[in-house]
C-alpha positions as CSV (number, residue, x, y, z in Angstrom):
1,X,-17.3,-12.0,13.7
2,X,-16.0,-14.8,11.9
3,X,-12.2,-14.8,10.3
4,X,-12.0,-14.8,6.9
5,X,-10.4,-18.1,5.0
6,X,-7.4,-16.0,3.9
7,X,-6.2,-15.2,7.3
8,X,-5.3,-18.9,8.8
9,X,-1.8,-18.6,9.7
10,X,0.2,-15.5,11.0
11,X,1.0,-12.9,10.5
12,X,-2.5,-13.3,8.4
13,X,-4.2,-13.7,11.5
14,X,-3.3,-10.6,13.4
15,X,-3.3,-8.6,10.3
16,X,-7.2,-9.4,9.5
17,X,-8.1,-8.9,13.8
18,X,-6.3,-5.4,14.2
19,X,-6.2,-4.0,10.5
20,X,-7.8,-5.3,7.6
21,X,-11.0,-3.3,7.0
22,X,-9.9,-0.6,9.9
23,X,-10.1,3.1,8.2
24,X,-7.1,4.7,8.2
25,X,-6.5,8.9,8.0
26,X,-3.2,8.6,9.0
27,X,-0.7,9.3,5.9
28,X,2.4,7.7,7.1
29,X,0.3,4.8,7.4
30,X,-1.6,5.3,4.0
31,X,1.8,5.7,2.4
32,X,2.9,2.5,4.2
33,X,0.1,0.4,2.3
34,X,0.6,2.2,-0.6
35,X,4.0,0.7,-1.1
36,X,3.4,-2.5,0.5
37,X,0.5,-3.3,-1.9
38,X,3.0,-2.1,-4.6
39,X,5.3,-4.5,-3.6
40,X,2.4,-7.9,-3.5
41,X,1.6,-6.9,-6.9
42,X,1.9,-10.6,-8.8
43,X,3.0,-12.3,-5.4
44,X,0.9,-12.9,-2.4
45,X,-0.2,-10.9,0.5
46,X,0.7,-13.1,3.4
47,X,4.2,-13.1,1.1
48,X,4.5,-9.4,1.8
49,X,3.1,-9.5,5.5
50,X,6.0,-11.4,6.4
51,X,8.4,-9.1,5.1
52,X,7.0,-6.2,6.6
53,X,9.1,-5.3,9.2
54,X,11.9,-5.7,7.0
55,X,10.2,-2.9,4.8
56,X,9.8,-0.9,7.4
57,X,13.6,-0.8,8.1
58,X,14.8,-1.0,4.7
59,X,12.7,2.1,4.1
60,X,12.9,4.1,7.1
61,X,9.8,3.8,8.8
62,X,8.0,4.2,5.3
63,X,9.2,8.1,5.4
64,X,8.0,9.4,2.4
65,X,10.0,12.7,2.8
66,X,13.1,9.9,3.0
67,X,12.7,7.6,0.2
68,X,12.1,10.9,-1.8
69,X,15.5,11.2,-1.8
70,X,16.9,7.7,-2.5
71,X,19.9,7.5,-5.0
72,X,22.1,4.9,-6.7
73,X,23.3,3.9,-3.1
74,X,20.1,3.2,-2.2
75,X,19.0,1.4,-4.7
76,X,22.4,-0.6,-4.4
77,X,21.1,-1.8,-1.2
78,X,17.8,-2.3,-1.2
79,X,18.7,-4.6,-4.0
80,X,20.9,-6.5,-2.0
81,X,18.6,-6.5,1.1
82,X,17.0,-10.2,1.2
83,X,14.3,-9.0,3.7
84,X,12.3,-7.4,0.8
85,X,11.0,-8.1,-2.7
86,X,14.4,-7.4,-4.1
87,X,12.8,-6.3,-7.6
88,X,14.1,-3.2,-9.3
89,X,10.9,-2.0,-10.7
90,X,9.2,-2.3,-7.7
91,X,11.6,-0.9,-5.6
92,X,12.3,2.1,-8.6
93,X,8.3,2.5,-8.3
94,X,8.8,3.3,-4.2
95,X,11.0,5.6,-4.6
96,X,8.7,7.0,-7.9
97,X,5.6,6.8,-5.3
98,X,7.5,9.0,-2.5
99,X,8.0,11.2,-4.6
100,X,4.4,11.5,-6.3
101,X,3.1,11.3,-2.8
102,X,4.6,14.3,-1.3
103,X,3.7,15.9,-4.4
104,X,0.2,15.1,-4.0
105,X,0.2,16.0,-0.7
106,X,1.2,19.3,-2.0
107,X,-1.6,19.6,-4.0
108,X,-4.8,18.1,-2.1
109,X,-3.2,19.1,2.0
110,X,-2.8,15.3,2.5
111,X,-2.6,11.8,1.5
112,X,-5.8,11.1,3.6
113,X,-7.7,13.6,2.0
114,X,-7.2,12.3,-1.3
115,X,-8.0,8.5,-0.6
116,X,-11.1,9.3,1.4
117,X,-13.1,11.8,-1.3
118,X,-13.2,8.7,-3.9
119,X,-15.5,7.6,-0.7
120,X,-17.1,10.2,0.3
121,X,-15.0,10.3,3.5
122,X,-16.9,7.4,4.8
123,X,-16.0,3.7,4.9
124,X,-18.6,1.5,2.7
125,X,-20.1,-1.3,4.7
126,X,-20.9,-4.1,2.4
127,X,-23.1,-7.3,3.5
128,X,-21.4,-10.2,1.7
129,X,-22.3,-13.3,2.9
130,X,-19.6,-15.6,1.9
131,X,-16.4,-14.7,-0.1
132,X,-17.5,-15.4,-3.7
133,X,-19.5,-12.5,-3.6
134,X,-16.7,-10.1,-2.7
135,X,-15.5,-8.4,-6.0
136,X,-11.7,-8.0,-7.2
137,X,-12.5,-4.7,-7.9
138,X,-15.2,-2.3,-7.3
139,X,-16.1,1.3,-9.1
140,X,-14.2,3.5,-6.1
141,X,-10.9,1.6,-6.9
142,X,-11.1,1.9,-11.0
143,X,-11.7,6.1,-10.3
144,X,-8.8,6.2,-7.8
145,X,-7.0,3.5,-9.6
146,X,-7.4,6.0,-12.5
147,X,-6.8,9.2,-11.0
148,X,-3.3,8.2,-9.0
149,X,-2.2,7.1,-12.6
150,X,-3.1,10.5,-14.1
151,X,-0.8,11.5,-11.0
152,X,2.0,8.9,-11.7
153,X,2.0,6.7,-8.8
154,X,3.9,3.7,-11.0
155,X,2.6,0.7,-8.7
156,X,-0.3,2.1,-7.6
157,X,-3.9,0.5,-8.7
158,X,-1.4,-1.9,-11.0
């Protein structure tokens, strides 16, 4: 299968072979996109793919139960951490997204769960030919987009 044009240089490239369009039913992973895609909002992708593994540290392991918890010390460093997006709202709307996300877990049993019914609990296999036809948006990310702000997930479908 042919790469895609946005995935020419790494870590692009190994995201788009090994992840991009792979379903996922793991929440700690889930929760991990959830706040990286948080984090791209107004910047680029390959932007926040390099910064990943900083993420990961600066936000134990994406630990939802964790970053639940974060204070004013936390903040204090994450905002003087250069490996990240060092943007208060953003990183205000991680912490905000923990905590909405073990609260939803609460509610539905998991993360997974949740993502998967705007779907049916099946991935959707499109046949685009070429990238122009790919939309920004389709109708399962306006409902979920939709939903998780009824739920107050602050970056989330943004």
């Amino acid at each position: 299968m042919p790469r895609c044009p946005w995935a020419a240089t790494e870590p692009a490239i190994t995201y788009h072979d090994e992840e991009w369009g792979v379903p996922v039913h793991d929440d700690r992973m889930l929760f991990e996109f959830l706040i990286l895609e948080g984090a791209q909002a107004g910047l680029s992708w390959i932007t926040i793919l390099k910064k990943r593994k900083n993420y990961r540290k600066a936000f134990d392991g994406f630990r939802a139960e964790k970053i639940a918890r974060y204070g004013a010390r936390d903040m204090k460093r994450l905002l003087a951490d250069a490996g990240i997006v060092r943007n208060r709202l953003k990183i205000n709307a991680t912490i905000e997204n923990a905590r909405a996300f073990l609260a939803l877990r609460k509610e539905v049993g998991s993360f997974d769960t949740y993502l998967w019914s705007f779907v049916g609990g099946k991935p959707i296999q499109n046949r685009w030919r070429n990238m122009a036809e790919v939309p920004a948006h389709t109708a399962e990310v306006f409902k979920c987009a939709n939903c998780s702000a009824r739920k107050s997930t602050p970056f989330f479908g943004k």
